[in-house]
Structure formats: C-alpha cells, structure tokens
PALUM-646168 format. One line per field, with one value per atom (N, C-alpha, C): residue number from 1; atom name; y, x, z. Coordinates in pm, 1 decimal. Atoms other than C-alpha are relative to their C-alpha. Example, Ala and Ser with C-alpha at 12.3 -4.5 7.8 and 13.67 -1.06 7.14 Angstrom:
<atoms>
fike = [1:1:1:2:2:2]
marlum = [N:CA:C:N:CA:C]
py = [-119.0:-450.0:120.0:-119.0:-106.0:109.0]
px = [89.0:1230.0:90.0:-82.0:1367.0:-77.0]
pz = [0.0:780.0:0.0:-6.0:714.0:73.0]
</atoms>
This chain:
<atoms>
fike = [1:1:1:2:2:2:3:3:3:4:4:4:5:5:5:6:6:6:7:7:7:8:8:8:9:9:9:10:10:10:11:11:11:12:12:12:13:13:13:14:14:14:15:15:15:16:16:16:17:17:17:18:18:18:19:19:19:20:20:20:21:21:21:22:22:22:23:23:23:24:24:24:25:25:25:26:26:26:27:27:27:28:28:28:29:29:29:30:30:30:31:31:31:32:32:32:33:33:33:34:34:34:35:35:35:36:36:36:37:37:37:38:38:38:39:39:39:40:40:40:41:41:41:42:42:42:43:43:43:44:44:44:45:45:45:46:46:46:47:47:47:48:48:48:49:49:49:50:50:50:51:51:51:52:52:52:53:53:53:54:54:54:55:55:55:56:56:56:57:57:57:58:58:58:59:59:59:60:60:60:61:61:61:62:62:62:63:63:63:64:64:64:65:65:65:66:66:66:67:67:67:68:68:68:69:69:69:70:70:70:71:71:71:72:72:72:73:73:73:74:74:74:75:75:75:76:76:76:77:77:77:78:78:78:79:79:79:80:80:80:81:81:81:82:82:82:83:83:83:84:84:84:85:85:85:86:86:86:87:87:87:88:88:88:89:89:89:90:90:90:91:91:91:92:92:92:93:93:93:94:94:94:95:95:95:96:96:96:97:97:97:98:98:98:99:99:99:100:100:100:101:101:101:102:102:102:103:103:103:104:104:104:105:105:105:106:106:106:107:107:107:108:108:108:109:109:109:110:110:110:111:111:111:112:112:112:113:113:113:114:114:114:115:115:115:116:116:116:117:117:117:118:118:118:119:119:119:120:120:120:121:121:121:122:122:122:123:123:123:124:124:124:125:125:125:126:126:126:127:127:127]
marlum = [N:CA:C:N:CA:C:N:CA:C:N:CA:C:N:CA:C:N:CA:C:N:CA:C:N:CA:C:N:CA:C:N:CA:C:N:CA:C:N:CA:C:N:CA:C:N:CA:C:N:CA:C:N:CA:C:N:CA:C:N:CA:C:N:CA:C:N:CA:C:N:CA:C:N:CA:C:N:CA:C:N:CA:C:N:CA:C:N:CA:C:N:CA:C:N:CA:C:N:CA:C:N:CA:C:N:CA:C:N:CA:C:N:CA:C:N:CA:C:N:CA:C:N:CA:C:N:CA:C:N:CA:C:N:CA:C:N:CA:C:N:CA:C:N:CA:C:N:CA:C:N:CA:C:N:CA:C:N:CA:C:N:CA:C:N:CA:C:N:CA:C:N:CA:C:N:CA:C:N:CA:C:N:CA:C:N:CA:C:N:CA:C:N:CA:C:N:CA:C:N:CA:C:N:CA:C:N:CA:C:N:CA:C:N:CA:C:N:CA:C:N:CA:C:N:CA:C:N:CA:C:N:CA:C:N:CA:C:N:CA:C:N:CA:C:N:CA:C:N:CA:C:N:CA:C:N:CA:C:N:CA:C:N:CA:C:N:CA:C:N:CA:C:N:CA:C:N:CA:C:N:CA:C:N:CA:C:N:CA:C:N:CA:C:N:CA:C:N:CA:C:N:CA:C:N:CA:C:N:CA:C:N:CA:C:N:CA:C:N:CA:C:N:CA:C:N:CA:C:N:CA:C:N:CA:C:N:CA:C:N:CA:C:N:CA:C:N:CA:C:N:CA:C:N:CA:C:N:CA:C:N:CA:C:N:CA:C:N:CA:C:N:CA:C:N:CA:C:N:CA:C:N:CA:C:N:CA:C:N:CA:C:N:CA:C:N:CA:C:N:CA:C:N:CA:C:N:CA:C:N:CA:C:N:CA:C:N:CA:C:N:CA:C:N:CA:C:N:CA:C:N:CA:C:N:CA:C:N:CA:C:N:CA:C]
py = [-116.8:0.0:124.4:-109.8:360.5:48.0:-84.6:563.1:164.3:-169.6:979.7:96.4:-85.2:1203.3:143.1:-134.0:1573.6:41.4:25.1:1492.7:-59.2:74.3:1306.4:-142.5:128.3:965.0:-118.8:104.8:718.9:-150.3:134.3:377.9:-104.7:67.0:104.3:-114.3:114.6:-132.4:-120.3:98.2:-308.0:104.7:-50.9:-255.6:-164.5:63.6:-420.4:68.4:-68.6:-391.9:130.0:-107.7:-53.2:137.9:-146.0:98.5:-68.9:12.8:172.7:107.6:-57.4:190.0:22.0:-47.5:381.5:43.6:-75.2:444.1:91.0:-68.0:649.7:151.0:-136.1:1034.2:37.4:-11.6:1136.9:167.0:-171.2:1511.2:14.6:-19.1:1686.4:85.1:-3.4:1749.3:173.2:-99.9:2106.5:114.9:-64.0:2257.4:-37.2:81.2:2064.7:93.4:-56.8:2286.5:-91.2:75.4:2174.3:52.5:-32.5:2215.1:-10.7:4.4:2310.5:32.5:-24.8:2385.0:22.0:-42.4:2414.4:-7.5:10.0:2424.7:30.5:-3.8:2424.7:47.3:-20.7:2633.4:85.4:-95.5:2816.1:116.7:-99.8:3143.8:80.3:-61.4:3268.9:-2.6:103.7:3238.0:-117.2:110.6:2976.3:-38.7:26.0:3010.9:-161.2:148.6:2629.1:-22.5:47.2:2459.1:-128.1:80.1:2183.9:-150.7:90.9:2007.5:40.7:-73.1:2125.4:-46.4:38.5:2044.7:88.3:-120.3:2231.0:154.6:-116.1:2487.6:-4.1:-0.9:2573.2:64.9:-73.1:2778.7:128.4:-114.2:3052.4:135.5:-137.9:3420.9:61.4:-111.9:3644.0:175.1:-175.5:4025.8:62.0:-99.4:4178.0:-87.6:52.7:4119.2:-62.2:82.0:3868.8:64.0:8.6:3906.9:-79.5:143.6:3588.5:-11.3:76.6:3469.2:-108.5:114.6:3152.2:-28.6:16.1:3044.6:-124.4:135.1:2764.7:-50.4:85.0:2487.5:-10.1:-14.6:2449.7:139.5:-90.8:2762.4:-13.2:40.0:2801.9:56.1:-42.7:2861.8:150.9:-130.8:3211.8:78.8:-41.0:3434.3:25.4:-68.0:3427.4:-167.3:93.0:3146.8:31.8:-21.8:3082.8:-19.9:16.2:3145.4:-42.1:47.3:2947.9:17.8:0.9:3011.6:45.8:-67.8:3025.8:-11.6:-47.2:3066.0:-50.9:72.6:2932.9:83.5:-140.2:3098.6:40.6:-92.3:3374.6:20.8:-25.2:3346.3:167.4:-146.8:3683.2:45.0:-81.1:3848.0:-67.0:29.5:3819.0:-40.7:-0.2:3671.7:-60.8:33.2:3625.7:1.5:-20.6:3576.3:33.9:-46.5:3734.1:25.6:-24.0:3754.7:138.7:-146.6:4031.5:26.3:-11.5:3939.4:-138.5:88.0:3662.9:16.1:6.4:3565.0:-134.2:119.0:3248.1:-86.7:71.9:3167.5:46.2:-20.2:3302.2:79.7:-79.9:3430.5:16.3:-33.2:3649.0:44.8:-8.1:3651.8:90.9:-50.2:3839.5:-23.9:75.6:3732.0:163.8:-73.8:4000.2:-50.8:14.7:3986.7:170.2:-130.3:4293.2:85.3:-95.3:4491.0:38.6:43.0:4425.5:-58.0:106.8:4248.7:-57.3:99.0:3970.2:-120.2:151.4:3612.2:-54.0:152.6:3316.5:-112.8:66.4:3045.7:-156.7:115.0:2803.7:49.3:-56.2:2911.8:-148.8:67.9:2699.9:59.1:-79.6:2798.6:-126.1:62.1:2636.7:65.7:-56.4:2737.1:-75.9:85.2:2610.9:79.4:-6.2:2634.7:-60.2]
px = [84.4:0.0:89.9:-78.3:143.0:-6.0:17.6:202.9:34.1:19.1:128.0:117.7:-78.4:379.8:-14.2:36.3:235.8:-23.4:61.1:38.6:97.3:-68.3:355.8:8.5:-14.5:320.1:119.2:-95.6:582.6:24.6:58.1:587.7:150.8:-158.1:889.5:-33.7:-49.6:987.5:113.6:-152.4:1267.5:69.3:-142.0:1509.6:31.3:-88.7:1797.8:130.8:-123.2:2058.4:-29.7:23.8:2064.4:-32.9:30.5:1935.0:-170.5:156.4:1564.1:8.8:0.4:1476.4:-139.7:127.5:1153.0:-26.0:74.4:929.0:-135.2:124.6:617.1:68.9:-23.0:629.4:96.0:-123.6:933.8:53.2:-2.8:984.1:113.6:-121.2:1231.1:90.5:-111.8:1559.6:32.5:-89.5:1624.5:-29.2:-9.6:1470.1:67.3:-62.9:1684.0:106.3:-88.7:1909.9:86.3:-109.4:2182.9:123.4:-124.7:2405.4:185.6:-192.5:2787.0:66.6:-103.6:2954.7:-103.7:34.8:2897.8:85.5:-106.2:3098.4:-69.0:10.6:3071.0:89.0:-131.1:3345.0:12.6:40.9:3407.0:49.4:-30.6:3374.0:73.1:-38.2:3528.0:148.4:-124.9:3901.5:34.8:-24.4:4067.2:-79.7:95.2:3868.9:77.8:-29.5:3893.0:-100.1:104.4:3681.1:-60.9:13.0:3522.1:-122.5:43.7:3322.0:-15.3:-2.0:3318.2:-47.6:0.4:3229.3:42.1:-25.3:3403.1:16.6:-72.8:3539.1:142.0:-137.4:3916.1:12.2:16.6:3870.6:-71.6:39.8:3752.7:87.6:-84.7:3884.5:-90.7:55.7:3780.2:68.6:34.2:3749.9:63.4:44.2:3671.2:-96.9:154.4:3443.5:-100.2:97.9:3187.3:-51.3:32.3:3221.3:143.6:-117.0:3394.8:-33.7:-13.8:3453.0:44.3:-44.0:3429.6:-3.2:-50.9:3651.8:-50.0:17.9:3519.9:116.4:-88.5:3774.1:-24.8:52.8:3566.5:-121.4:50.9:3383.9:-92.3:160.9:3007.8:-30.3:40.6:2844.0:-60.6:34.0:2762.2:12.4:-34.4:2742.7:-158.3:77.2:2359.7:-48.0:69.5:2307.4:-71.9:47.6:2116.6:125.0:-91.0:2327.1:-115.4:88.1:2173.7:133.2:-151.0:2372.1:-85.9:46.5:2285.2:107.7:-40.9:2460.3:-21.4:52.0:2454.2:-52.8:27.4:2250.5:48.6:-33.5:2303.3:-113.4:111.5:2115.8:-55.7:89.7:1842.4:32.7:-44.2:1974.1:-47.2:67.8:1818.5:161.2:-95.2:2094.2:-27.2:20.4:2098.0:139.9:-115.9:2354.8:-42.7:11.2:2336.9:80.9:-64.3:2472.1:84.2:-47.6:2716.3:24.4:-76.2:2867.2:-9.5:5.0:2846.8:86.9:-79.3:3110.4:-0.3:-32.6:3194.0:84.8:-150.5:3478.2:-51.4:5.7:3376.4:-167.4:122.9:3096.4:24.0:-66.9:3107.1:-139.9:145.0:2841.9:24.1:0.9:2779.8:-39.4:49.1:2714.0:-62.2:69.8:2453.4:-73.4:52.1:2362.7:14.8:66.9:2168.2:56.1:-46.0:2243.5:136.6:-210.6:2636.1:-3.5:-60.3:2851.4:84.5:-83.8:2994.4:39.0:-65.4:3168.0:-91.5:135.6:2978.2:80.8:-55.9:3110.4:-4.4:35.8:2996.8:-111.0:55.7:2872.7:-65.2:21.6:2698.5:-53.6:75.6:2651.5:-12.8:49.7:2510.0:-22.9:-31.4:2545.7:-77.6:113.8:2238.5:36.8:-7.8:2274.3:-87.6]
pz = [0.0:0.0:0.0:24.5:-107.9:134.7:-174.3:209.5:-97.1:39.7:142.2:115.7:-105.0:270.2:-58.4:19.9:239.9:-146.3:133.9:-87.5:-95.7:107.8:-253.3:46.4:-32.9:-285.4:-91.6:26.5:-273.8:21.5:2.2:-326.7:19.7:-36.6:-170.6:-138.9:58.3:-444.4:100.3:-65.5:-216.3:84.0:-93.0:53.8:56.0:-33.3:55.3:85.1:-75.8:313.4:70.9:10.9:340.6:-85.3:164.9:2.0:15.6:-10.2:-26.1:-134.7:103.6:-377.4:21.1:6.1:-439.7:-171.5:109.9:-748.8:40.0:-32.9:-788.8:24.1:-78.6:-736.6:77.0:-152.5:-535.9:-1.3:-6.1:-434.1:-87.6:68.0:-647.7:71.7:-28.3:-572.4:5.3:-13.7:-655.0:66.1:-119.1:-396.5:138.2:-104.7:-140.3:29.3:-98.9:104.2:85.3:-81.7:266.6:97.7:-65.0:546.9:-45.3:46.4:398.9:132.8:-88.2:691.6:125.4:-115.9:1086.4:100.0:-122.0:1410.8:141.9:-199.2:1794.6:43.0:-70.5:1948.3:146.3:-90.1:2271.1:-21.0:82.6:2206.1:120.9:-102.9:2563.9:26.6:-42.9:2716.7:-74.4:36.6:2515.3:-76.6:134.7:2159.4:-7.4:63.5:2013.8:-49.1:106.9:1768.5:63.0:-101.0:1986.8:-105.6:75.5:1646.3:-139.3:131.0:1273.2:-143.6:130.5:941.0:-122.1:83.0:638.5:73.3:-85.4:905.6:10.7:-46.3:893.3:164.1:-150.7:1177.4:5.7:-42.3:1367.5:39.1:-46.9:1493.2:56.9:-107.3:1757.1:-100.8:56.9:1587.6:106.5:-112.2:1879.2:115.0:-112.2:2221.8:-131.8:76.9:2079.0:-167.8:188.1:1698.1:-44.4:24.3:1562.8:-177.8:125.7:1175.9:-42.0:53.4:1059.8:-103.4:147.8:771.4:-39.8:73.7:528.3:-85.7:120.2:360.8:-112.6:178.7:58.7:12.2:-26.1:-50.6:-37.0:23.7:-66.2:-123.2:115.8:-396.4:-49.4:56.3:-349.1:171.3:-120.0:-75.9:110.4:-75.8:-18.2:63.3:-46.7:235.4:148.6:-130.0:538.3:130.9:-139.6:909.5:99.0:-156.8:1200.1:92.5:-123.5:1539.0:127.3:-97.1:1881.7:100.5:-134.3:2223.6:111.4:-179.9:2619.5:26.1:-47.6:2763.1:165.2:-84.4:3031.7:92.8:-111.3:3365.2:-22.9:-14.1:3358.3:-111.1:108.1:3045.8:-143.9:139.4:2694.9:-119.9:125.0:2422.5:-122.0:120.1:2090.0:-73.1:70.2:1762.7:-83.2:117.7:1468.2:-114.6:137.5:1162.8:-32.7:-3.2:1078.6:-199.8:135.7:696.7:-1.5:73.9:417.8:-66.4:113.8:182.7:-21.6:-5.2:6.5:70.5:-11.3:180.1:203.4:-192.3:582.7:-16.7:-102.8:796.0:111.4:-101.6:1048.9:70.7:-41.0:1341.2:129.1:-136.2:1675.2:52.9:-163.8:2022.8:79.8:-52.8:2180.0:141.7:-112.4:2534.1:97.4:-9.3:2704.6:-92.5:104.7:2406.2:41.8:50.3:2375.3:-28.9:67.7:2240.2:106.3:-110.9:2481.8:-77.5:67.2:2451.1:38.5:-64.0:2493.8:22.2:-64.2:2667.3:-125.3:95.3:2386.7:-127.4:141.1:2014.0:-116.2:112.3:1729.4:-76.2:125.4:1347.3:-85.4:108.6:1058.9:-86.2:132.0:712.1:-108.0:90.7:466.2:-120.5:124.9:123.5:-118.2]
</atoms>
C-alpha cells in the first residue's frame, strides 16, 4: 500500500541492506538545502573549535564578533546562518549575523544589548 507524505506519494519497491529503492512520485531534488559547513566552538578564554564540518577555523574580531573560515567555498554568498549561544542566567541573548562571503561568515554574540563572549557558540550554514 502507497504511504502519502504531504500529498507526494511514494511507493517502496525493495530494501535491501541498506538501500531503499523507491518508485512512484518522489519530491524533487532542486529545492533541497543543505548544510555546507557548521561548528561548535568556545567562544570565551581559550577560543577552540570543539566540532566542525568544512570549518578551517575561527577568529575572535573583537568582544563577541567571531569569523568563521570555510575549507571548501560556498556557492555564493547568499546562504542561510543558524547560530545560537549558552545561555546567560536573567539576560536576553541572541547571535546574529554580521557578513556573508563564500569563503567566511562572520556573526555576533549580543547579550543585554552588547557584544559579549559566549562560553559556547553553534553555526550552521544552509545552502
């Protein structure tokens, strides 16, 4: 029996192993986004990169504004930045985006309207 997944229906011919061949309807491909690069680092005392994908590294600017360099470069410069922050007992924080390029992005760490470190940072880079 077909199973409906948000009006596209797809239908299993076989799975073997670990390949699942499908016919019938199958969403297309070229709206598909993808994570090129991300990292985990601490952004406080003793910057380090603590998990990465397609990240050479990072750099501290200034008080909480960091740039992270990509190994391979992204296909343009307009992608999505996800990133958030530990948070900070009582105080509102956020990260934000500062600059796009193919090759780095550079974000800011905001807590009560400044710019501070964060003890621990994550970004994601969709494409």
């Amino acid at each position: 029996m077909p199973t409906t997944i948000t009006g596209t229906t797809i239908v299993t011919t076989s799975i073997t192993g670990s390949t699942l061949n499908l016919t019938g309807n199958q969403p297309s491909t070229s709206n598909t986004f993808v994570v090129k690069a991300y990292a985990t680092f601490n952004g406080g005392g003793g910057l380090s990169i603590l998990e990465s994908k397609n990240v050479s590294s990072v750099t501290r600017g200034a008080t909480g504004f960091y740039t992270i360099n990509f190994i391979t470069p992204l296909s343009g410069s307009n992608y999505a930045v996800l990133a958030n922050s530990n948070y900070y007992g009582g105080y509102d924080t956020w990260v934000q985006w500062s600059s796009t390029s193919p090759t780095s992005a550079s974000i800011a760490v905001v807590r009560a309207g400044a710019l501070n470190d964060a003890s621990r940072i994550s970004v994601a880079f969709v494409q």
